[in-house]
C-alpha positions as CSV (number, residue, x, y, z in Angstrom):
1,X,19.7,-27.1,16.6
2,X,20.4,-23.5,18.4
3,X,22.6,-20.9,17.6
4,X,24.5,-21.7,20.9
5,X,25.1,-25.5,19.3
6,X,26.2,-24.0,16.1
7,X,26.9,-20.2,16.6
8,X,28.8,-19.8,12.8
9,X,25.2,-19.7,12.0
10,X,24.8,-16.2,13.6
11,X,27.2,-15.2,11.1
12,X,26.2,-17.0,7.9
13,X,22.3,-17.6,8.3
14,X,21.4,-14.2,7.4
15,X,23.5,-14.5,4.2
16,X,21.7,-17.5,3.2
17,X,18.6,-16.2,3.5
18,X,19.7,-12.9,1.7
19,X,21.0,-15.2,-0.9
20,X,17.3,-16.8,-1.4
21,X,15.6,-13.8,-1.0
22,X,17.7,-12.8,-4.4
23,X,17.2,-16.1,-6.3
24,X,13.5,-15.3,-6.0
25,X,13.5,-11.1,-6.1
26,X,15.9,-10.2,-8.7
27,X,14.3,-12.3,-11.8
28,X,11.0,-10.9,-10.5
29,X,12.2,-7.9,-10.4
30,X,13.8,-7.5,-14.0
31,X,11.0,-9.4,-15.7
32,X,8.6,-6.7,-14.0
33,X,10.3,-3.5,-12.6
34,X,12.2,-2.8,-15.8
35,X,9.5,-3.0,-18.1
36,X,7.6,-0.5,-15.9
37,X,10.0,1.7,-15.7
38,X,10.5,1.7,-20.0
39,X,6.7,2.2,-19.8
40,X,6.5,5.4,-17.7
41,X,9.0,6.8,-20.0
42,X,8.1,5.6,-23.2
43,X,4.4,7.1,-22.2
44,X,5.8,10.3,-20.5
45,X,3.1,9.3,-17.8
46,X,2.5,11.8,-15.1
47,X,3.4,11.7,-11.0
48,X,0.2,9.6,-10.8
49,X,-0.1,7.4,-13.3
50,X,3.2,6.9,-12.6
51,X,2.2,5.3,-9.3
52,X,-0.5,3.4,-10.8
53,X,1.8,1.6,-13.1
54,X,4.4,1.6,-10.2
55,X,2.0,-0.7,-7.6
56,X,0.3,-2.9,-11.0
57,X,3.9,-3.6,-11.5
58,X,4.8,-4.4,-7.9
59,X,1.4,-6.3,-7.4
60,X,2.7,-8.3,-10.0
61,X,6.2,-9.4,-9.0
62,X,4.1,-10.2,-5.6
63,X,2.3,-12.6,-7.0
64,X,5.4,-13.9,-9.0
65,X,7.3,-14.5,-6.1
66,X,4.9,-15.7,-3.6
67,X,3.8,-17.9,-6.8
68,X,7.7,-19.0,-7.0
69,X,8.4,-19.9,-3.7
70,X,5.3,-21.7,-3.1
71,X,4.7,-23.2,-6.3
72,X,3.5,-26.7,-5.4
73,X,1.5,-25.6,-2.7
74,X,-1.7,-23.4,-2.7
75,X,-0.7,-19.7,-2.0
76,X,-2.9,-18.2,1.3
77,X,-4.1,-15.1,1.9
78,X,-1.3,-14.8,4.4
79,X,1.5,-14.4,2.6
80,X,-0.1,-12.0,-0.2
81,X,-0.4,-9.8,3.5
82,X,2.6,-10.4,4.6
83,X,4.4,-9.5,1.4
84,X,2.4,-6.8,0.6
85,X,4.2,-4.0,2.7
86,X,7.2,-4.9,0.6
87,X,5.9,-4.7,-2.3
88,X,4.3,-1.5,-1.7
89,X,6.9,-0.1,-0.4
90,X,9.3,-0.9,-3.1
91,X,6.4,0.7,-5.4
92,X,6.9,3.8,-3.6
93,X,10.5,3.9,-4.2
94,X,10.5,3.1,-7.4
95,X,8.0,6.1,-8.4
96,X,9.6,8.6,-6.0
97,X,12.9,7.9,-8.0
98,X,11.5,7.9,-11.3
99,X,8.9,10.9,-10.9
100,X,11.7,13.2,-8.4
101,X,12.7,16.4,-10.4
């Protein structure tokens, strides 16, 4: 099956896999970004402990979502380094907005 046979799925494919994408990132990401961010201010950490907290706590959800999605199968090495830019980068967000005067 192409797009040109079926080209409504141009329009909605993206939304399904955004819809996915949420099933598996938003419990990982209140189960672990939340209690990081309660952490950093509960401690009144610093810029850089901040971060360190900031990438544990993303190194975790990336394990709990590549551990979710591929549950029954053995996770690769792969996918930790294809995820890994995502979860860093989120890390960075995170601490910029938490740590930014």
């Amino acid at each position: 099956m192409t797009i040109l046979e079926k080209p409504w799925l141009l329009i909605l494919g993206p939304a399904g896999i955004a819809a996915l994408s949420m099933f598996v990132v938003l419990p990982c990401t209140l189960a672990f970004g939340l209690p990081s961010v309660m952490l950093i201010h509960h401690l009144n950490l610093g810029r850089w402990s901040a971060l360190a907290v900031c990438v544990i706590a993303a190194t975790a959800t990336q394990i709990a979502c590549v551990w979710l999605v591929f549950w029954d199968e053995y996770s690769e090495v792969s996918q930790f380094l294809f995820t890994t830019p995502f979860a860093m980068g989120a890390a960075t967000v995170l601490w910029w907005r938490i740590t930014r005067p």
